[in-house]
Rosetta silent file (secondary structure, phi, psi, omega in degrees, C-alpha in Angstrom):
SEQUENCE: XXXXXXXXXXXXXXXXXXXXXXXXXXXXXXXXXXXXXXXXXXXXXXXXXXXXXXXXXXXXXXXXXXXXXXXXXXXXXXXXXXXXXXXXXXXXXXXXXXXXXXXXXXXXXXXXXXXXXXXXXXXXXXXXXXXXXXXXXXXXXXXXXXXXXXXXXXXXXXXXXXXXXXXXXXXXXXXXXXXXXXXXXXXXXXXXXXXXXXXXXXXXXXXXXXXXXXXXXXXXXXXXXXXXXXXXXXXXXXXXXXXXXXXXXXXXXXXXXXXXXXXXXXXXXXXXXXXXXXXXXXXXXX
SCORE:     score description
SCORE:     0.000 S_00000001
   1 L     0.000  130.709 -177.652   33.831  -41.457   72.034 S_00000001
   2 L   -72.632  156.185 -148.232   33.218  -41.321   68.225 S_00000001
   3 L  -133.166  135.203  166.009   32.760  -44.588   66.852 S_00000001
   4 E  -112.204  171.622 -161.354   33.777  -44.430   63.243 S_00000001
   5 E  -102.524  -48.986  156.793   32.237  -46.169   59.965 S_00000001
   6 E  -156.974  123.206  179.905   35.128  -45.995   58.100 S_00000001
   7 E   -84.300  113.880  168.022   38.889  -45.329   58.818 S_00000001
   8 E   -96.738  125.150  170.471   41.304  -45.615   55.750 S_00000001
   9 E  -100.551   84.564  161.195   45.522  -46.542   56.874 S_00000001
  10 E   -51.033   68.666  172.181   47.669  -45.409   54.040 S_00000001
  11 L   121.925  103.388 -151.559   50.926  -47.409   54.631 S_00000001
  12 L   -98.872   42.740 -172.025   49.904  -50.863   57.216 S_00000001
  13 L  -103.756 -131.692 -165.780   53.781  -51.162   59.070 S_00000001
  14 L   -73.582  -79.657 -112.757   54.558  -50.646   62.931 S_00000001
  15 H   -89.483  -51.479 -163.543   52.913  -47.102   63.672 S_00000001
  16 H   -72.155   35.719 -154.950   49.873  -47.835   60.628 S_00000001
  17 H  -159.602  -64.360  163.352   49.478  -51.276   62.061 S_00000001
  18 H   -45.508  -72.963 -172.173   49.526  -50.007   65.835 S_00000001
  19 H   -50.735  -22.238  170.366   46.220  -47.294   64.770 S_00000001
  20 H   -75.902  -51.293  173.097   44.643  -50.183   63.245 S_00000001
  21 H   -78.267   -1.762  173.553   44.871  -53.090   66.348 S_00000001
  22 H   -97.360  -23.541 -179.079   44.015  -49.620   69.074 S_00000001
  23 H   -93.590   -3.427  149.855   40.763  -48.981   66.726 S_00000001
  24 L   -55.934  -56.562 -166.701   39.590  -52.091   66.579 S_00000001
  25 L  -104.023    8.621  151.774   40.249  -53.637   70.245 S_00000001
  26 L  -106.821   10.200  175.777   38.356  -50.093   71.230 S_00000001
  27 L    61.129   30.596 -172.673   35.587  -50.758   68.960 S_00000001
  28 L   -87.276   -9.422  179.936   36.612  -47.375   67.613 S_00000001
  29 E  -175.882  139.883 -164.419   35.770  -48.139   63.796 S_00000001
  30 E   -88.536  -42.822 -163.897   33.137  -50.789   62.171 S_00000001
  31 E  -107.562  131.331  162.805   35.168  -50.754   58.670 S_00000001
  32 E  -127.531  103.423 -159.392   39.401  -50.463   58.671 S_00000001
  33 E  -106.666  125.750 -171.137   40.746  -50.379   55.054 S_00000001
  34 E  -120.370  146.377 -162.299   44.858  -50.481   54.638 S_00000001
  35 E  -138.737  129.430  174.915   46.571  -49.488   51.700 S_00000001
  36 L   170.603  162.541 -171.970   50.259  -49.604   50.758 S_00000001
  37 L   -53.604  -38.786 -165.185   52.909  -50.431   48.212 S_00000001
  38 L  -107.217  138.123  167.461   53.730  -54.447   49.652 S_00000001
  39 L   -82.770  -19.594  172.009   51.080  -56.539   49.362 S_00000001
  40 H   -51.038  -67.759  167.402   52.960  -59.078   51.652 S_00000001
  41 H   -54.905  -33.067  152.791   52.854  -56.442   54.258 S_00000001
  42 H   -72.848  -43.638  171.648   48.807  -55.573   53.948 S_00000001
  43 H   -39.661  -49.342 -176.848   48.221  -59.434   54.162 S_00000001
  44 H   -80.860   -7.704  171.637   50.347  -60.119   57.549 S_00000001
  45 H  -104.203   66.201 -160.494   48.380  -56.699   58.512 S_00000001
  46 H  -169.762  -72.776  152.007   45.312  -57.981   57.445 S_00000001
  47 H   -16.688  -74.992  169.532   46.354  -61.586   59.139 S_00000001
  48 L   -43.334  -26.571 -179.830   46.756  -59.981   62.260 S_00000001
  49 L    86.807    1.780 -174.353   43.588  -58.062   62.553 S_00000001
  50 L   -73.304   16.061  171.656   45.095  -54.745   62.297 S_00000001
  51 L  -155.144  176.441 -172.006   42.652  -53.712   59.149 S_00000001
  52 L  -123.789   12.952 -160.327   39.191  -55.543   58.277 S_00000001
  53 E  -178.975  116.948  167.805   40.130  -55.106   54.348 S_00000001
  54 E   -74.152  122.335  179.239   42.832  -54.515   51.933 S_00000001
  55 L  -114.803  139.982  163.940   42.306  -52.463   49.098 S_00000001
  56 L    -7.329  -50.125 -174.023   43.297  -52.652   45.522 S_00000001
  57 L  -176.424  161.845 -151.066   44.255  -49.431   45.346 S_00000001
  58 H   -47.101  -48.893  176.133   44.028  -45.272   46.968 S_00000001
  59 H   -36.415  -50.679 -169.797   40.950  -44.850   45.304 S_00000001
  60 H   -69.026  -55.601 -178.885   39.418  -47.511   46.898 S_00000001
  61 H   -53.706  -37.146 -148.708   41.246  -47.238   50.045 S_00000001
  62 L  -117.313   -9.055 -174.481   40.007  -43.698   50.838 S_00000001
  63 L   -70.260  -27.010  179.991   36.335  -43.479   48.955 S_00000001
  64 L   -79.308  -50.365 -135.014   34.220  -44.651   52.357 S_00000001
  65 L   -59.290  149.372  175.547   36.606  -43.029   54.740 S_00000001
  66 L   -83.728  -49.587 -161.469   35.563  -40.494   57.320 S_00000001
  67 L  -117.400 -178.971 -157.343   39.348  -40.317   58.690 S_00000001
  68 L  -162.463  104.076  170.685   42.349  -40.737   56.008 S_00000001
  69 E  -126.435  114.955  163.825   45.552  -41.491   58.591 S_00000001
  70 E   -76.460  119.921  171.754   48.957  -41.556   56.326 S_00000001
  71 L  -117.234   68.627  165.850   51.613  -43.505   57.727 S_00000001
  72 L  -120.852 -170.406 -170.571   54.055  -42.860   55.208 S_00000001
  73 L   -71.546  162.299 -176.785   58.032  -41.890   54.945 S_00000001
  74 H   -66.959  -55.435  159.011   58.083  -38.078   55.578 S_00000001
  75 H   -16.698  -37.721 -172.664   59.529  -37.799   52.206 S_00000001
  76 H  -100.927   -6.935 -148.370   56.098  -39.357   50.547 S_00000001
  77 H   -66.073  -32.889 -168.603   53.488  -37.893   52.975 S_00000001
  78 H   -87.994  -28.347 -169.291   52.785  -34.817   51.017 S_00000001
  79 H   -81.828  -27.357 -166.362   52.406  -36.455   47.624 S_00000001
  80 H  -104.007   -4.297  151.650   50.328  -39.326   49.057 S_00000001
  81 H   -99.916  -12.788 -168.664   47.615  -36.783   51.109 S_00000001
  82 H   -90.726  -14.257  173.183   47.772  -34.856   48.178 S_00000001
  83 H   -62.751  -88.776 -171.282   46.689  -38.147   45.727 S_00000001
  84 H   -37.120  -50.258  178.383   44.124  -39.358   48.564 S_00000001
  85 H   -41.041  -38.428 -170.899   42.370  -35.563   48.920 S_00000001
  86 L   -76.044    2.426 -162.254   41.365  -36.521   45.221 S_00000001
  87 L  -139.193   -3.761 -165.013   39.431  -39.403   45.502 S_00000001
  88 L   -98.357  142.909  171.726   37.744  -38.581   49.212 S_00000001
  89 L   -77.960  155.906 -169.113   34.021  -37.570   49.760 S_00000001
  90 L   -51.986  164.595 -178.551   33.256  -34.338   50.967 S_00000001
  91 L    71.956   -6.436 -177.051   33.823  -34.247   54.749 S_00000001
  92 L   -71.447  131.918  172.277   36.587  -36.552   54.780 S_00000001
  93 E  -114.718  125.752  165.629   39.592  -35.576   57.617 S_00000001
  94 L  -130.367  170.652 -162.596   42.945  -36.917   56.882 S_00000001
  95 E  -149.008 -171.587 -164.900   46.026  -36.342   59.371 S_00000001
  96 L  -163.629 -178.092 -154.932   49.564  -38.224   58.752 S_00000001
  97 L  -148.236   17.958 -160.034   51.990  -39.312   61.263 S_00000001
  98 L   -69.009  136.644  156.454   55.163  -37.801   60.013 S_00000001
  99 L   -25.444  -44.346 -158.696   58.364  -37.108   62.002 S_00000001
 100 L  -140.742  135.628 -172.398   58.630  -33.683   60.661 S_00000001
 101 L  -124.479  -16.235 -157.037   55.697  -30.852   60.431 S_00000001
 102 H   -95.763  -36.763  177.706   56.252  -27.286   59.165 S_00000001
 103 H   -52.459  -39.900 -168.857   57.657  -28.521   55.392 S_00000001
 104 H   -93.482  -34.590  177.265   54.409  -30.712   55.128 S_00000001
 105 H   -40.444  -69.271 -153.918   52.052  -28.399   56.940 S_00000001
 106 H   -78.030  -39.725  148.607   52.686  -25.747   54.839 S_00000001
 107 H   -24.827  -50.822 -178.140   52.955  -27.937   51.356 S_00000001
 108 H   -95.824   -3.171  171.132   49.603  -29.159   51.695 S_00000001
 109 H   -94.487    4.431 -176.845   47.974  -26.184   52.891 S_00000001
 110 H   -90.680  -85.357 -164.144   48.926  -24.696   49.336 S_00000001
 111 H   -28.118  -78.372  167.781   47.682  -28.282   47.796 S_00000001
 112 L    -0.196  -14.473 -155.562   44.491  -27.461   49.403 S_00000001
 113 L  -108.964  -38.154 -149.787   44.192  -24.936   47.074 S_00000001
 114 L   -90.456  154.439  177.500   44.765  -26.313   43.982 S_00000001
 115 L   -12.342  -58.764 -174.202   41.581  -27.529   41.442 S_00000001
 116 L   -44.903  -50.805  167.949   42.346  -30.920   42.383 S_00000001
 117 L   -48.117  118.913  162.457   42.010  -30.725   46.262 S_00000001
 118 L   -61.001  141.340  158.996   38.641  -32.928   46.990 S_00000001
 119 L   -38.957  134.421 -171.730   35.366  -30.637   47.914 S_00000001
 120 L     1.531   68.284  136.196   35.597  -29.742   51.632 S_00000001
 121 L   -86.543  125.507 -177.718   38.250  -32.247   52.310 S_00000001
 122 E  -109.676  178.098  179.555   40.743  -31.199   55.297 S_00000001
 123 L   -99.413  157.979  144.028   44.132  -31.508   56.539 S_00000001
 124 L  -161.112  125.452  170.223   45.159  -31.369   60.435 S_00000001
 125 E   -57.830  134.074  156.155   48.645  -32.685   60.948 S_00000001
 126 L  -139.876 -150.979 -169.994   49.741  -35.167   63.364 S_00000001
 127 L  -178.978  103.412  165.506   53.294  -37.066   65.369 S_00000001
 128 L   -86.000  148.415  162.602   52.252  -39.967   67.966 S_00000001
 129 L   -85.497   33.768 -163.825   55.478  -39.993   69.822 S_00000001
 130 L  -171.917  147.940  162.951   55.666  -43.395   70.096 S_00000001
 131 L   138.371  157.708  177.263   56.771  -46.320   68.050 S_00000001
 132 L  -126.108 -152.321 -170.989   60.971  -47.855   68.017 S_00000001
 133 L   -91.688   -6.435  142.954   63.346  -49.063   65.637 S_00000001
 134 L   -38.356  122.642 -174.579   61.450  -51.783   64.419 S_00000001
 135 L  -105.166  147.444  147.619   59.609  -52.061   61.172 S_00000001
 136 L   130.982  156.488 -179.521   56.924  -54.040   60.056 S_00000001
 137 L   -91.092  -26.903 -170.591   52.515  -54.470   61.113 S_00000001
 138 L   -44.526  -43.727 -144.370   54.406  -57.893   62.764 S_00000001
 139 L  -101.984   22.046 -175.727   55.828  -55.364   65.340 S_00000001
 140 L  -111.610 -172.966 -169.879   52.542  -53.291   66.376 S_00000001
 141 L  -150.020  137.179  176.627   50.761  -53.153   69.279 S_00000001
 142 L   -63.897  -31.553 -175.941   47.058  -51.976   70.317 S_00000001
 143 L   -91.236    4.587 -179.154   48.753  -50.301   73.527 S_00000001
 144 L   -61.273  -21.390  175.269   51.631  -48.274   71.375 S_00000001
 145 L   -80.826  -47.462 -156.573   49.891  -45.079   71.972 S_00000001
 146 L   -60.220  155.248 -170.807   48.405  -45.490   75.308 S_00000001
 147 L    31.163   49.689 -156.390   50.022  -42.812   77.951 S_00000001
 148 L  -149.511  127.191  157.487   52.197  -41.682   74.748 S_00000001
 149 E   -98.815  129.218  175.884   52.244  -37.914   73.224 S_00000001
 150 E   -97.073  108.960  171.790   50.487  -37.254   70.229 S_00000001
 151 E   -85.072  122.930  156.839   50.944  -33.473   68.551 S_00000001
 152 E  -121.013  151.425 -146.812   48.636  -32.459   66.379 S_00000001
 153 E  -127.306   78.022  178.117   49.838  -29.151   64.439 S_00000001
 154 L   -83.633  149.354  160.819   46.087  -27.000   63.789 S_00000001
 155 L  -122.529 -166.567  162.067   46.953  -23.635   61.934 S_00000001
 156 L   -39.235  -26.681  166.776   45.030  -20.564   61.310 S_00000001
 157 L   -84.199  -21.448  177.479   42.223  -22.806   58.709 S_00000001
 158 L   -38.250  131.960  174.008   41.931  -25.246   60.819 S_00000001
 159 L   -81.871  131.132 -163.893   38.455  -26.052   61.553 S_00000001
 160 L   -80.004   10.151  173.928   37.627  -26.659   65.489 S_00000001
 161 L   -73.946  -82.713 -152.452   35.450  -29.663   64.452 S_00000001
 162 H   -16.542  -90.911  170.732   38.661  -30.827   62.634 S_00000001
 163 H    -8.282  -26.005 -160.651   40.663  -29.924   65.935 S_00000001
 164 H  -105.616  -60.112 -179.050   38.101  -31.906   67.876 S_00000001
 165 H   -55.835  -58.002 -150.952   37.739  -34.778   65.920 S_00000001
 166 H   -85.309  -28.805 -179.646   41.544  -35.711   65.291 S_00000001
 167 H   -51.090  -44.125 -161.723   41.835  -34.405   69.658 S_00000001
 168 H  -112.740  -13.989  147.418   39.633  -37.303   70.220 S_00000001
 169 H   -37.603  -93.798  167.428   40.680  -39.565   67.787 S_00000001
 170 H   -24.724  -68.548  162.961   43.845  -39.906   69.195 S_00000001
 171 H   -38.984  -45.005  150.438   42.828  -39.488   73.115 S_00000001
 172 H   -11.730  -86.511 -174.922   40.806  -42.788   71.854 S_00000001
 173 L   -57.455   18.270 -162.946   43.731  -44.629   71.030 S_00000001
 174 L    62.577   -0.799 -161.025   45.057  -43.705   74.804 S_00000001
 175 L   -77.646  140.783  149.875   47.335  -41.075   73.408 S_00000001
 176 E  -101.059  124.112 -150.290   47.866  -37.753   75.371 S_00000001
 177 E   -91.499  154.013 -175.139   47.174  -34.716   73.009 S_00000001
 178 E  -139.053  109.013  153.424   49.448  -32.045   72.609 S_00000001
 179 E   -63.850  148.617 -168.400   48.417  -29.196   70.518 S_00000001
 180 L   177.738  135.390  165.477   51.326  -27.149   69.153 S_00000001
 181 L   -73.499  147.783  171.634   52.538  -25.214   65.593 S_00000001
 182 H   -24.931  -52.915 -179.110   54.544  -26.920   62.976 S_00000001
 183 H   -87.138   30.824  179.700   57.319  -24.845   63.429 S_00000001
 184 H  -113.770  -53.722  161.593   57.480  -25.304   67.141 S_00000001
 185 H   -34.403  -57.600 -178.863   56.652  -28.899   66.835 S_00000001
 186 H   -44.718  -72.545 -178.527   60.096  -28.978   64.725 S_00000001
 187 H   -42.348  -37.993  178.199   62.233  -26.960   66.845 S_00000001
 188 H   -65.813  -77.798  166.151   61.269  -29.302   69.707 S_00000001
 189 H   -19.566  -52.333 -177.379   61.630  -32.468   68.343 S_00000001
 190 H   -57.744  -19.283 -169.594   65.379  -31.841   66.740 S_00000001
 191 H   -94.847  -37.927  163.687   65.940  -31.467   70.125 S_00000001
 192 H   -84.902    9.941 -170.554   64.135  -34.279   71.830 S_00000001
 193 H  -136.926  -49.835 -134.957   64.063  -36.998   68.496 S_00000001
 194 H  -118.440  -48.001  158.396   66.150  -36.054   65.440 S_00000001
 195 H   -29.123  -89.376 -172.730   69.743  -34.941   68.127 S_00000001
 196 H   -20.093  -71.137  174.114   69.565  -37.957   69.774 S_00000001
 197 H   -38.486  -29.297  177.660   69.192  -40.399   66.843 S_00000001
 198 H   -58.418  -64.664 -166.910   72.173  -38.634   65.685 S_00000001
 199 H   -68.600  -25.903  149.721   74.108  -38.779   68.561 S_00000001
 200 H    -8.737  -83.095 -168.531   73.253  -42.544   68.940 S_00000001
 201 H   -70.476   -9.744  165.213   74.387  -43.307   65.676 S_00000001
 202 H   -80.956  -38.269  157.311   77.676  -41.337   65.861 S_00000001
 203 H   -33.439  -80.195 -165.275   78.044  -43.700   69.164 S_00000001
 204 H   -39.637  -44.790 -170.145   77.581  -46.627   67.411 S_00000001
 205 H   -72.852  -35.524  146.039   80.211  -45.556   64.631 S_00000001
 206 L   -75.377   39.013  177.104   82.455  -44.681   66.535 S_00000001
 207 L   -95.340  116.997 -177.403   82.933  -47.854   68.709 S_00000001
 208 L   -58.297  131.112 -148.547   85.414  -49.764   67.341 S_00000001
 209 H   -64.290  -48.559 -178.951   84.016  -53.597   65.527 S_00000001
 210 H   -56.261  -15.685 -171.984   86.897  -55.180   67.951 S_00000001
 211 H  -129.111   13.571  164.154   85.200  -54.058   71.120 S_00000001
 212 H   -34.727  -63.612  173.473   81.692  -54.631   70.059 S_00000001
 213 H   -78.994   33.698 -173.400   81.504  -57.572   72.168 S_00000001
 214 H  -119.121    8.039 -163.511   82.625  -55.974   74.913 S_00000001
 215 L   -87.864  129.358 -178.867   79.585  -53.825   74.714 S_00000001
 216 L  -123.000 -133.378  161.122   76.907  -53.831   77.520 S_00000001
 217 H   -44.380  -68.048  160.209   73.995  -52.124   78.740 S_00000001
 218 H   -40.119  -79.216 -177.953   75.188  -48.441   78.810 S_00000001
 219 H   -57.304  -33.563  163.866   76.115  -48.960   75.120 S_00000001
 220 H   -60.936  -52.787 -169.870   73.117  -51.074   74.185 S_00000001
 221 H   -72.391  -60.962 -175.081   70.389  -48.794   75.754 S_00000001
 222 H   -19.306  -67.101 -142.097   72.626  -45.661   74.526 S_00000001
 223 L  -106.165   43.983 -169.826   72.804  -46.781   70.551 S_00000001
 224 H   -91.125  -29.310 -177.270   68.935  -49.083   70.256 S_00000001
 225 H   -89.880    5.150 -178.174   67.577  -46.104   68.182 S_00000001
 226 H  -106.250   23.204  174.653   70.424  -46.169   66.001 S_00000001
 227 H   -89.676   -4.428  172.903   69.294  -49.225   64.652 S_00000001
 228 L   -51.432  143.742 -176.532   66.175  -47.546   63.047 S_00000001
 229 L   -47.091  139.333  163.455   65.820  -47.816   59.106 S_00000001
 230 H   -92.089   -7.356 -179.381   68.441  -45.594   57.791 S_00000001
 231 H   -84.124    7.106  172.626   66.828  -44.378   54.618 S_00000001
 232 H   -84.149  -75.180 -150.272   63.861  -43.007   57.101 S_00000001
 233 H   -68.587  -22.767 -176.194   66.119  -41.376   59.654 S_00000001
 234 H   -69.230  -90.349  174.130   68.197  -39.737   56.525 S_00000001
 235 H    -3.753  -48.845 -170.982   64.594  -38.056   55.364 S_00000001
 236 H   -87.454  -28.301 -175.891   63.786  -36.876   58.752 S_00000001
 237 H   -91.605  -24.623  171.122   67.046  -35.127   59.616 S_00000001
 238 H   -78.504  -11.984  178.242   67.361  -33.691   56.208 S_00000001
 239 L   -65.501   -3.798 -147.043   63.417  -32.506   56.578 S_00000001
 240 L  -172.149   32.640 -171.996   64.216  -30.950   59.604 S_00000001
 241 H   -85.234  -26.753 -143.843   67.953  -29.899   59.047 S_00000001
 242 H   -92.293  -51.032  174.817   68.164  -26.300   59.594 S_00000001
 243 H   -38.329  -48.818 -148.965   66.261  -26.993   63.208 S_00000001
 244 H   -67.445  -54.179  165.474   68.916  -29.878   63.626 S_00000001
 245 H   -46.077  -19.456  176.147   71.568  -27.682   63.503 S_00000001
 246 H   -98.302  -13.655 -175.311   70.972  -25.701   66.186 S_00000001
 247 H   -78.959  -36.598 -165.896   69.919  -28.556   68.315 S_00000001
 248 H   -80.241  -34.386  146.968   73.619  -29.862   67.079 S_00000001
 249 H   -59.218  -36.122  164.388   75.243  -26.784   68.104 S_00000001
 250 H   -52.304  -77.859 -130.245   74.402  -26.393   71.743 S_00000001
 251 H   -72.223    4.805 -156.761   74.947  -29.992   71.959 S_00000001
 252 H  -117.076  -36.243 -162.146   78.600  -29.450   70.020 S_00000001
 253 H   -94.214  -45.121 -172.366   79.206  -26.107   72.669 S_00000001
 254 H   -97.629   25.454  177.080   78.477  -28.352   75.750 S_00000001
 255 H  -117.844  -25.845  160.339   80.215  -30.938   74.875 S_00000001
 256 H   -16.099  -47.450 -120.627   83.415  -28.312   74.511 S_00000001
 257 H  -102.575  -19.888 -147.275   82.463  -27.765   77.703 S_00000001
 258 H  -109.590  -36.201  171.549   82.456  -31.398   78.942 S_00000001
 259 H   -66.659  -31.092 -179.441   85.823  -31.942   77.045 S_00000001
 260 H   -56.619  -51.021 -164.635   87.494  -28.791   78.822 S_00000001
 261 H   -75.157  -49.573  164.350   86.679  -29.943   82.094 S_00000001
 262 H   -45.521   -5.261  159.726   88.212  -33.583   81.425 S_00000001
 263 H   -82.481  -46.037  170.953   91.295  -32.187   80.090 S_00000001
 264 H   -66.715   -7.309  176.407   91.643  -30.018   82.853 S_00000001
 265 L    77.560    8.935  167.377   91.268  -32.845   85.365 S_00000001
 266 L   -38.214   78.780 -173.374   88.411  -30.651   86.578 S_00000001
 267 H   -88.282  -34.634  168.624   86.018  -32.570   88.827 S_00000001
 268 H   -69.522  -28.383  152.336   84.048  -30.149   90.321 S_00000001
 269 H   -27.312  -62.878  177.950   83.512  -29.036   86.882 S_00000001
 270 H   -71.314  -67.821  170.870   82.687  -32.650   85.615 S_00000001
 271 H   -23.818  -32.835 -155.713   80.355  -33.155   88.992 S_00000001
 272 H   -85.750  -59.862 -178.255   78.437  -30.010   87.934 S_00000001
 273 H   -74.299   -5.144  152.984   77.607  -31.182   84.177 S_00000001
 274 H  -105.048  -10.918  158.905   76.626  -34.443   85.600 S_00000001
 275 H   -62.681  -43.894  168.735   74.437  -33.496   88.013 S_00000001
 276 H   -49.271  -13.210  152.945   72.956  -31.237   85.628 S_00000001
 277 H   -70.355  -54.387 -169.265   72.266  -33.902   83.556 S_00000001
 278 H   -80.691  -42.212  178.273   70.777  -36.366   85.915 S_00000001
 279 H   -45.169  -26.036 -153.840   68.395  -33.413   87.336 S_00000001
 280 H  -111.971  -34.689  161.680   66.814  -33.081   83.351 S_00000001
 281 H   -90.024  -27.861  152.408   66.828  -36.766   83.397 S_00000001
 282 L   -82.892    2.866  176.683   65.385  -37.368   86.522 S_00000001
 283 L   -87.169  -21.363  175.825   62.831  -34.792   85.787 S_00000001
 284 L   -80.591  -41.169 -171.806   61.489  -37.543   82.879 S_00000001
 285 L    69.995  158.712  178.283   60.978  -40.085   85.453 S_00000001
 286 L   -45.525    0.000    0.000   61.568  -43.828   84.427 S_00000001
């Protein structure tokens, strides 16, 4: 396992807070330098042990580093690897952690291009699977990753050191790696991330305020992601709308389907769509 010298965290909250307390309590990196807009928020990650150093500013942040991992809103991710590529010594790998892949993939493999783009600095995309509706370095954990899938999104330039590197990076951190392309990565994910969240939050709204407290389990575990920041979750569904849509039409055709039979007083009908449902959910395991 590669032991690194120095790992730079662009953006210290729950996920950039988590990669900092799993590289650390694996002895995975001697130096961890965090970076981010609230200084309140590098201090209590700083406090905490999830970095060994704060820095002043990108420059700073990113001038040792070997690895570069941006934990910012999907919205900033491309402007903030394309700032850090400018200040990193040659050899420098930086990945990101973003929600959404093929818009940033392919943004930054242009940026790559331009004048600016540090000497044989690379890109390689990644998406840890893991993290909840919490915010905050308060809220991480060394174990958020472990038995948790992490996609990383190599394209044709990818380099198989890169590929290698960020594969064992991760696998480090306990993560299980999942290679896959951006635009595959997408399609899945509206269907297993960016759907849900929706449908969550269209739960919650439509429950009426008067029967809140009548609310239990079913509705608690149902709507828990749809307590996630909403100016995040807007960014990821519009980053990843045209996928969303299609994930929101099946789930708009089989829900037709789910209304028909409940009008009709259908049961073997309703029995059918709920076994089929518990088979695809019992196929997940607990």
């Amino acid at each position: 396992m590669k032991a690194w010298n120095c790992v730079a965290i662009v953006g210290v909250g729950l996920i950039g807070g988590s990669v900092g307390l799993a590289l650390r309590s694996r002895g995975m990196a001697i130096k961890v330098v965090g970076f981010g807009s609230r200084r309140a928020t590098l201090e209590t990650a700083n406090k905490l042990g999830a970095i060994t150093e704060i820095a002043a500013d990108l420059n700073g942040a990113v001038a040792e580093a070997e690895l570069v991992v941006v934990c910012a809103p999907v919205a900033d991710i491309v402007e903030q690897v394309r700032q850090a590529a400018r200040f990193c010594r040659p050899g420098t790998l930086i990945t990101d952690v973003g929600s959404t892949k093929a818009e940033i993939v392919a943004e930054l493999e242009k940026a790559a291009e331009e004048p600016a783009w540090g000497r044989e600095v690379h890109f390689l995309g990644s998406h840890p699977l893991a993290g909840n509706e919490r915010k905050g370095p308060q809220h991480a954990s060394a174990d958020l990753f472990a038995r948790r899938i992490v996609v990383i999104t190599p394209t044709p330039r990818t380099r198989n050191e890169d590929r290698s590197a960020l594969a064992e990076f991760w696998a480090g951190l306990g993560a299980n790696v999942v290679p896959m392309s951006a635009d595959e990565h997408d399609r899945a994910l509206a269907a297993t991330s960016h759907l849900p969240h929706l449908v969550a939050a269209a739960i919650a709204g439509a429950t009426p305020e008067r029967y809140v407290t009548l609310t239990a389990g079913g509705w608690q575990d149902t709507t828990r992601i749809a307590a996630g920041d909403p100016l995040l979750w807007r960014q990821i569904m519009l980053a990843n709308r045209t996928n969303l849509l299609a994930s929101l039409d099946r789930f708009a055709t089989l829900l037709a389907d789910w209304r028909a039979a409940l009008d009709a007083g259908d049961a073997v009908e309703l029995e059918r769509l709920l076994t089929e449902a518990k088979r695809i959910r019992d196929a997940v395991g607990s």
